[in-house]
Biotite code that builds the C-alpha atoms (Angstrom):
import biotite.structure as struc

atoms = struc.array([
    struc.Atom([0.000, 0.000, 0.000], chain_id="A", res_id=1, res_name="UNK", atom_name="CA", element="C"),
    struc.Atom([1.587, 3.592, -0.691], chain_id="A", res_id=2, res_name="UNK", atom_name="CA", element="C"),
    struc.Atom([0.109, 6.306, 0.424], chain_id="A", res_id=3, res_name="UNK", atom_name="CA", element="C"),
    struc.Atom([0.414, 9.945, 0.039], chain_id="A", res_id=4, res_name="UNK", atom_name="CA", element="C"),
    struc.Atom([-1.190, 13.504, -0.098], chain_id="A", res_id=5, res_name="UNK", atom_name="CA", element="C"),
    struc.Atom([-1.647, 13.728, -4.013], chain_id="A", res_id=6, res_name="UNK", atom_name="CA", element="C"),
    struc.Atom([-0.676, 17.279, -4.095], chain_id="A", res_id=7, res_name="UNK", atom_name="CA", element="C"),
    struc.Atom([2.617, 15.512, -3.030], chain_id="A", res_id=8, res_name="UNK", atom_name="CA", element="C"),
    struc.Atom([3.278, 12.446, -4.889], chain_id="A", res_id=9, res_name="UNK", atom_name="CA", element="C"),
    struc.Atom([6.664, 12.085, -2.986], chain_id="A", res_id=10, res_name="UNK", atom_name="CA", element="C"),
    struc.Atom([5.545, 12.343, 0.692], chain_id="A", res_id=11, res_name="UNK", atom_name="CA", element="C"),
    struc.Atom([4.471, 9.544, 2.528], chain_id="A", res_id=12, res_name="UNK", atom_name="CA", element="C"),
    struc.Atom([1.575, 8.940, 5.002], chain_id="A", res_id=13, res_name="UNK", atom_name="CA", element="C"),
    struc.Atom([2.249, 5.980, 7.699], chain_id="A", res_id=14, res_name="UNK", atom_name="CA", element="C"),
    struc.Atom([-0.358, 3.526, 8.600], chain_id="A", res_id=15, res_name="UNK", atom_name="CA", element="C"),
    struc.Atom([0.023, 4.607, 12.106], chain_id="A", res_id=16, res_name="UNK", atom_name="CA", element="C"),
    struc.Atom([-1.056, 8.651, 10.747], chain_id="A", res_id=17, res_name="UNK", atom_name="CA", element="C"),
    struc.Atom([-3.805, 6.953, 8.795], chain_id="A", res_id=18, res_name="UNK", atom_name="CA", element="C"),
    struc.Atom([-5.494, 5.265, 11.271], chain_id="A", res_id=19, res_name="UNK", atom_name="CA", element="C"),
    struc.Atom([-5.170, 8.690, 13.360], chain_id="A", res_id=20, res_name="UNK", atom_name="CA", element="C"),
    struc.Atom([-7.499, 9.714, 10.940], chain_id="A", res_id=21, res_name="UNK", atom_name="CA", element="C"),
    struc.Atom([-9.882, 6.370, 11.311], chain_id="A", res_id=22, res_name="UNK", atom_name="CA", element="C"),
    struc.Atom([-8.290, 4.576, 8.311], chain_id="A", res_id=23, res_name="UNK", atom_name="CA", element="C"),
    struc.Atom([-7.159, 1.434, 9.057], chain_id="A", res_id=24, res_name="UNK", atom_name="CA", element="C"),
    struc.Atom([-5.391, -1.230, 6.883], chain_id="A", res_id=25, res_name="UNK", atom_name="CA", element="C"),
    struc.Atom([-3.589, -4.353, 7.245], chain_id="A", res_id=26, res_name="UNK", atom_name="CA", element="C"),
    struc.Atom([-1.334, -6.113, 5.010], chain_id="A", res_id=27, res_name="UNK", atom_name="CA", element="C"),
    struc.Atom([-3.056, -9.813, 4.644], chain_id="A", res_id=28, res_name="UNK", atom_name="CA", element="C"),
    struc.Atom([-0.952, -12.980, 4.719], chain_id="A", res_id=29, res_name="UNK", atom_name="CA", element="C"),
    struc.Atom([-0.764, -15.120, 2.380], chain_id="A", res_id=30, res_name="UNK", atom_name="CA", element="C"),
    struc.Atom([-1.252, -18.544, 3.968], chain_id="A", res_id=31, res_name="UNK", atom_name="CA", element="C"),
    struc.Atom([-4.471, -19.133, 3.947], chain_id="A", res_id=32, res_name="UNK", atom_name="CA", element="C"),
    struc.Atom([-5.217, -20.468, 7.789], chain_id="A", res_id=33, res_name="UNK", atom_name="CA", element="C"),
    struc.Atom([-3.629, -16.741, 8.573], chain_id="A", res_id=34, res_name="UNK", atom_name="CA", element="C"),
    struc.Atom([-5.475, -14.628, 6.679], chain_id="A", res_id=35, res_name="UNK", atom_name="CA", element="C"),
    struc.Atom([-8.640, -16.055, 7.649], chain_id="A", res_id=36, res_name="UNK", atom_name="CA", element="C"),
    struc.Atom([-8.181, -15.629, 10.708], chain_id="A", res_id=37, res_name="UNK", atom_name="CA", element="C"),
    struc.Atom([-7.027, -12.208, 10.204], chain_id="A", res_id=38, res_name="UNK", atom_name="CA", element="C"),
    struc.Atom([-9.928, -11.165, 8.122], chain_id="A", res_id=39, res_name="UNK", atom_name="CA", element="C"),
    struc.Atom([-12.281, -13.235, 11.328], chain_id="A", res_id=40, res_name="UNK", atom_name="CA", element="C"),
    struc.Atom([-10.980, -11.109, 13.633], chain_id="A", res_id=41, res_name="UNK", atom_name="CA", element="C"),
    struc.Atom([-11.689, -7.941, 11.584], chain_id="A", res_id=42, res_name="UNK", atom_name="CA", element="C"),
    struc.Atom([-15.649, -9.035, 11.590], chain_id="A", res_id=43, res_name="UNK", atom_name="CA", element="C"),
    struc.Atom([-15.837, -10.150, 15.072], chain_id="A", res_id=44, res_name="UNK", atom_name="CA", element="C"),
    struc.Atom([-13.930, -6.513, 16.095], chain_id="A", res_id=45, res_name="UNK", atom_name="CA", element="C"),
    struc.Atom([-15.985, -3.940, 13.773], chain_id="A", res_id=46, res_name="UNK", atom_name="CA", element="C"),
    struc.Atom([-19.068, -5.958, 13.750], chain_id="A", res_id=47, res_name="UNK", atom_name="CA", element="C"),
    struc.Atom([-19.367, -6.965, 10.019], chain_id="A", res_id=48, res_name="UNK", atom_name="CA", element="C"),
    struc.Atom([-21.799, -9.654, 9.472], chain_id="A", res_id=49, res_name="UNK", atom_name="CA", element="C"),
    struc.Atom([-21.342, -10.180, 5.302], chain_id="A", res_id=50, res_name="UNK", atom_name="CA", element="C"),
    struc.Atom([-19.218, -10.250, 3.027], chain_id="A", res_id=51, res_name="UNK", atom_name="CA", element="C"),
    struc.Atom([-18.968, -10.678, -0.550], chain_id="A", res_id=52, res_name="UNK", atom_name="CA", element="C"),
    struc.Atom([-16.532, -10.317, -4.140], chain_id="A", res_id=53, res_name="UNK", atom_name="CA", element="C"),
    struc.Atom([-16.581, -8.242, -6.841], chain_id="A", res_id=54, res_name="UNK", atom_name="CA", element="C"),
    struc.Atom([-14.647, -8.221, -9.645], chain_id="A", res_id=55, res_name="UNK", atom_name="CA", element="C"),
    struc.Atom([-13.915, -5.281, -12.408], chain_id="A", res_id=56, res_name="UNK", atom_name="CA", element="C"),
    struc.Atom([-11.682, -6.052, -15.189], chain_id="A", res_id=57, res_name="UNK", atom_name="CA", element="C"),
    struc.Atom([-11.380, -4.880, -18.978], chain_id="A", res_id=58, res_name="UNK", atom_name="CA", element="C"),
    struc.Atom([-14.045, -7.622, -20.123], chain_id="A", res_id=59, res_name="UNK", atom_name="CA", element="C"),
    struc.Atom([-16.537, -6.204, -17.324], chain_id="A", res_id=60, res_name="UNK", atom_name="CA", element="C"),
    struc.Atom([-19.680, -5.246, -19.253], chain_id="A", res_id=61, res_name="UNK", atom_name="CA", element="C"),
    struc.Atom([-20.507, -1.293, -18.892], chain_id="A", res_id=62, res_name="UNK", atom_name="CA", element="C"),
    struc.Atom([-16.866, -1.099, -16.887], chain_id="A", res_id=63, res_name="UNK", atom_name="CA", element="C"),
    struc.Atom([-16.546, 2.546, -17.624], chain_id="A", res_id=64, res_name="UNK", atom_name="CA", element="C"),
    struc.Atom([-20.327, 3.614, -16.127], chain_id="A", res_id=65, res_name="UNK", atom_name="CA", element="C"),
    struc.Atom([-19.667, 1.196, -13.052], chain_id="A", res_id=66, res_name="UNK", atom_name="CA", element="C"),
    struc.Atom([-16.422, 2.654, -12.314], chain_id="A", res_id=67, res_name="UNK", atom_name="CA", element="C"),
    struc.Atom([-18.500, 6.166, -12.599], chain_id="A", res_id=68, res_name="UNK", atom_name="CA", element="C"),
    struc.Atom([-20.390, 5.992, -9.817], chain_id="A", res_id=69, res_name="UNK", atom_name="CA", element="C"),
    struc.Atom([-17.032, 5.450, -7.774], chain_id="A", res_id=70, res_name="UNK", atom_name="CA", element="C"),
    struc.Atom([-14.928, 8.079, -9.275], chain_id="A", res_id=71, res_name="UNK", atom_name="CA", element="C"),
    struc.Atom([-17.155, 10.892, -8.260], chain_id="A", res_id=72, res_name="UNK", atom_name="CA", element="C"),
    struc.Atom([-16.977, 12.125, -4.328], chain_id="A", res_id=73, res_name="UNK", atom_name="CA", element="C"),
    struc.Atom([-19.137, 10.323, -2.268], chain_id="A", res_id=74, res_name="UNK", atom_name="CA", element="C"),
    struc.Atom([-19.597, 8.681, 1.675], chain_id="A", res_id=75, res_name="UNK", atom_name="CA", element="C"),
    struc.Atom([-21.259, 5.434, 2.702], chain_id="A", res_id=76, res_name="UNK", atom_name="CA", element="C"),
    struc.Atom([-23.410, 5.812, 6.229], chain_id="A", res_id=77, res_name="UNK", atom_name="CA", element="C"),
    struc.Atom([-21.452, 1.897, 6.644], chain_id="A", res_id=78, res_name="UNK", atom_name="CA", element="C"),
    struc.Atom([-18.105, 1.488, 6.439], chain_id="A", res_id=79, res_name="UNK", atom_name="CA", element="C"),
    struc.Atom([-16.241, 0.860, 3.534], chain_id="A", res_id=80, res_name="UNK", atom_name="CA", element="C"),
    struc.Atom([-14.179, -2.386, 4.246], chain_id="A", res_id=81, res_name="UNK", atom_name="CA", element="C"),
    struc.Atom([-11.936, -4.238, 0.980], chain_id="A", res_id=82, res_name="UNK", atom_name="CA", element="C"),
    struc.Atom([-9.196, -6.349, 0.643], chain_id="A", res_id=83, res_name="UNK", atom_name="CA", element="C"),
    struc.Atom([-7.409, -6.571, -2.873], chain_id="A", res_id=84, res_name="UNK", atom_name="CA", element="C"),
    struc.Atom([-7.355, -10.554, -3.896], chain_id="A", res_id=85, res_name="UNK", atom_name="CA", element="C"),
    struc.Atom([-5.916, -9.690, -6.770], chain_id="A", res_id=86, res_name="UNK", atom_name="CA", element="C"),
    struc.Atom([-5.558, -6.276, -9.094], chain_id="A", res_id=87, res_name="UNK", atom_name="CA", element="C"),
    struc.Atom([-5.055, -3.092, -7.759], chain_id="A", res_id=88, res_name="UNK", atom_name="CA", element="C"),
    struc.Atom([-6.829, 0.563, -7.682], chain_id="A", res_id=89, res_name="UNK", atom_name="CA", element="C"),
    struc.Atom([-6.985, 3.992, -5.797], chain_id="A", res_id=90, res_name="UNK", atom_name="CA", element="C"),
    struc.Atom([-8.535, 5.437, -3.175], chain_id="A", res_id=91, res_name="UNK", atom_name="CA", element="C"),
    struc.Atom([-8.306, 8.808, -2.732], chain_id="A", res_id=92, res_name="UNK", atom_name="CA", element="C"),
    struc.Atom([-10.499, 10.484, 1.062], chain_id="A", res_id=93, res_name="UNK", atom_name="CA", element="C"),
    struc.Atom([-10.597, 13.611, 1.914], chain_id="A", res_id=94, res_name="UNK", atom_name="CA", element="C"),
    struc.Atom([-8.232, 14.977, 5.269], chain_id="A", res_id=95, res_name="UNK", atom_name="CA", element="C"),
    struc.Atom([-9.438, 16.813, 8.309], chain_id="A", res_id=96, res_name="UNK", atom_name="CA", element="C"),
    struc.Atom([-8.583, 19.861, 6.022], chain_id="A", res_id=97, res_name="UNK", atom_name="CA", element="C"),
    struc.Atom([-10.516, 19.386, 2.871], chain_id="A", res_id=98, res_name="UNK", atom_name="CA", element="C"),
    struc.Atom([-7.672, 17.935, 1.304], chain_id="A", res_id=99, res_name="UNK", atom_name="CA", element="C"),
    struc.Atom([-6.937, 14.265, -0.832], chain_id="A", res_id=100, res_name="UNK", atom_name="CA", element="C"),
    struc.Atom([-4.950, 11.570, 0.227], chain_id="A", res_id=101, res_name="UNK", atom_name="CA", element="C"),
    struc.Atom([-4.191, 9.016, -2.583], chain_id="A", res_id=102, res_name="UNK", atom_name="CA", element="C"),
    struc.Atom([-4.014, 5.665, -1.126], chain_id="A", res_id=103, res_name="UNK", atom_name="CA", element="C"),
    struc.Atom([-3.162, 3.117, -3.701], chain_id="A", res_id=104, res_name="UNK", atom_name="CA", element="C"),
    struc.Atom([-4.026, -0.421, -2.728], chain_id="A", res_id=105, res_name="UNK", atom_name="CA", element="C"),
    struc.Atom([-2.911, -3.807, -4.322], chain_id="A", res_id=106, res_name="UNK", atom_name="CA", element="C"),
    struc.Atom([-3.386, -7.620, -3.624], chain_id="A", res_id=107, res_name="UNK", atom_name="CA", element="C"),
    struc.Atom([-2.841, -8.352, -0.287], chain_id="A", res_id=108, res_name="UNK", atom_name="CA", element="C"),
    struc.Atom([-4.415, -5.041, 1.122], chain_id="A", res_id=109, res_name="UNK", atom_name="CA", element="C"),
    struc.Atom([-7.439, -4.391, 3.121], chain_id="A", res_id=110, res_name="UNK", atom_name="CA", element="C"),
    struc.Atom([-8.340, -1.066, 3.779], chain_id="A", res_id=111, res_name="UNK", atom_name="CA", element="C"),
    struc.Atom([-11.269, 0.212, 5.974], chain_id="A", res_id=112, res_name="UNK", atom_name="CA", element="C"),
    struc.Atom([-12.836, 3.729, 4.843], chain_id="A", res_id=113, res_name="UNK", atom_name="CA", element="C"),
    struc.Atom([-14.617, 4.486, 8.298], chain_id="A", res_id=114, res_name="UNK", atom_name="CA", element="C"),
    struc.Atom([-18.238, 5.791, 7.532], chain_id="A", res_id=115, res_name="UNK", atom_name="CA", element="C"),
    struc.Atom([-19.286, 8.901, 6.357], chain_id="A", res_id=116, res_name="UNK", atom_name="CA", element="C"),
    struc.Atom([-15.644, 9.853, 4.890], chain_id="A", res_id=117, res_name="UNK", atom_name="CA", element="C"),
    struc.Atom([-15.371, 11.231, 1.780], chain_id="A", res_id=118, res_name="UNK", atom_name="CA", element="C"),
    struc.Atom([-13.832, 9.383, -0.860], chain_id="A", res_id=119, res_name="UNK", atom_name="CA", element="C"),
    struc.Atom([-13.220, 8.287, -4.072], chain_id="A", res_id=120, res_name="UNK", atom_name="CA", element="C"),
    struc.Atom([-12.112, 4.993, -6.290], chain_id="A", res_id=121, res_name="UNK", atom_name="CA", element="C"),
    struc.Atom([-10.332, 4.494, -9.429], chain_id="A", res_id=122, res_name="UNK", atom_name="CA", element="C"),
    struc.Atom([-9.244, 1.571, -10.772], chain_id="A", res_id=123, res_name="UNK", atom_name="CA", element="C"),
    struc.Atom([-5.472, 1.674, -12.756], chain_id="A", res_id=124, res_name="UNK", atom_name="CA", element="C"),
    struc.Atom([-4.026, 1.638, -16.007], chain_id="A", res_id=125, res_name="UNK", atom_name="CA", element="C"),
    struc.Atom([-4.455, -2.046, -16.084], chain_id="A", res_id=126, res_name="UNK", atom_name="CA", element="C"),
    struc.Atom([-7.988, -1.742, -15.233], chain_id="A", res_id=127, res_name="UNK", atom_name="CA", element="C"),
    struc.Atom([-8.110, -5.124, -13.531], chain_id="A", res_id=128, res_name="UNK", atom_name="CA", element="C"),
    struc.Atom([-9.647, -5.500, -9.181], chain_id="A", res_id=129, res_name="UNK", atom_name="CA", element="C"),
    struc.Atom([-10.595, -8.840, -7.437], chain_id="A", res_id=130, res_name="UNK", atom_name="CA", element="C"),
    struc.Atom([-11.916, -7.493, -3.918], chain_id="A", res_id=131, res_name="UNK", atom_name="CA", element="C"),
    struc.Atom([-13.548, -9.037, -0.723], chain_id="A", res_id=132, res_name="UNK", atom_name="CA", element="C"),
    struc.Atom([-16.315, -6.398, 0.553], chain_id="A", res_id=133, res_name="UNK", atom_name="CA", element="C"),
    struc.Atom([-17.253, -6.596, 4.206], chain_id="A", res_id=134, res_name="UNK", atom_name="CA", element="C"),
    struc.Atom([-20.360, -5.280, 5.766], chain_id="A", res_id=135, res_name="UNK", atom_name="CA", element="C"),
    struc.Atom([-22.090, -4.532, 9.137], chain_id="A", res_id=136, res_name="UNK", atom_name="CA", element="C"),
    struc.Atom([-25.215, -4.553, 6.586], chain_id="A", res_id=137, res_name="UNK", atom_name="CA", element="C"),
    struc.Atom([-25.529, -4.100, 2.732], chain_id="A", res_id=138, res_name="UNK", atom_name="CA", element="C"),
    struc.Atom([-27.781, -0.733, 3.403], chain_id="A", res_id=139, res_name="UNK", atom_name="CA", element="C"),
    struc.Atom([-25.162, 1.762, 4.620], chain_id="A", res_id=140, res_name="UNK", atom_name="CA", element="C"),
    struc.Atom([-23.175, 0.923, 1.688], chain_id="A", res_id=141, res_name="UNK", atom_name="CA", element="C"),
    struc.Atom([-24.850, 3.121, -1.166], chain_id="A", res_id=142, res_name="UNK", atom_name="CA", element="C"),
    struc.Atom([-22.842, 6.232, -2.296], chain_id="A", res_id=143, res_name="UNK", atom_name="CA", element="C"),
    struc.Atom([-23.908, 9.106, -1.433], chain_id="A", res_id=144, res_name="UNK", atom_name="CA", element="C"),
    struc.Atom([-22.352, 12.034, -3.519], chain_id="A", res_id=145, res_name="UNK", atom_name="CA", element="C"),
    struc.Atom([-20.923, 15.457, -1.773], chain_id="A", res_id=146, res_name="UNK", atom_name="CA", element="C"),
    struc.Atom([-22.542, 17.366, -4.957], chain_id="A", res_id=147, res_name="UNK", atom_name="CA", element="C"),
    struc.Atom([-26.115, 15.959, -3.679], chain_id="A", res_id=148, res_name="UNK", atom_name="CA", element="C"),
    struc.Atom([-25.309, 17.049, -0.280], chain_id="A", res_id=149, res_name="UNK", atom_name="CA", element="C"),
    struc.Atom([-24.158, 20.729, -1.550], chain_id="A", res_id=150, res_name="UNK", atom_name="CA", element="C"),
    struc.Atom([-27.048, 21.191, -3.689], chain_id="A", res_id=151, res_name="UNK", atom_name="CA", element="C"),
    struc.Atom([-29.717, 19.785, -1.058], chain_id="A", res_id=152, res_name="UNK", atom_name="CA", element="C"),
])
């Protein structure tokens, strides 16, 4: 994971400063007894009942109006919870002070976005993400875009 404010690509952000500012992430083994239990303990601590995959890759049908509603600034009233099976992409949340972070995640990754943080996703050049989504429950998880919020 490498992360950084974007308006300074060659900064770096610890986990430790991230999860100051309620982003936390873990770097998931790969044995497979360890990383479940890793990814158990993650429920059973934050509560997340369900989880699920989703995959985006160039042969996705209608990749390019999926990947819209991500790329736009939005906040879940849930959580955001993924780890990166495979692939990689971008998330870029907003700072106590308006400002992005770019936090680029690949396989191995899990990243939680806490609720109500604004954020963003992109996938890469290669255009290719296999992800495990957790959830407390699938209804907090709709996007729910700043530009709404302004206009309303």
């Amino acid at each position: 994971m490498r992360v950084y404010p974007l308006e300074e690509p060659s900064s770096a952000i610890s986990p430790d400063d991230l999860a100051r500012r309620g982003i936390l992430s873990w770097s998931v083994p790969e044995q497979e007894e360890a990383r479940a239990s890793l990814i158990a303990s993650i429920k059973r601590d934050h509560s997340y009942v369900d989880e699920d995959f989703v995959e985006l890759g160039p042969e996705t049908p209608n990749l390019d109006a999926i990947c819209a509603k991500f790329d736009r600034e939005h906040f879940h009233s849930e959580d955001e919870v993924r780890f990166v099976v495979a692939g990689a992409g971008i998330f870029d949340v907003r700072d106590e002070a308006d400002r992005w972070i770019r936090i680029e995640v690949s396989a191995g990754d899990l990243i939680v976005i806490p609720a109500r943080m604004h954020h963003r996703f992109y996938l890469t050049e290669t255009r290719q993400i296999r992800c495990m989504r957790l959830f407390a429950n699938h209804d907090g998880w709709a996007p729910l875009y700043r530009e709404a919020q302004a206009a309303g």
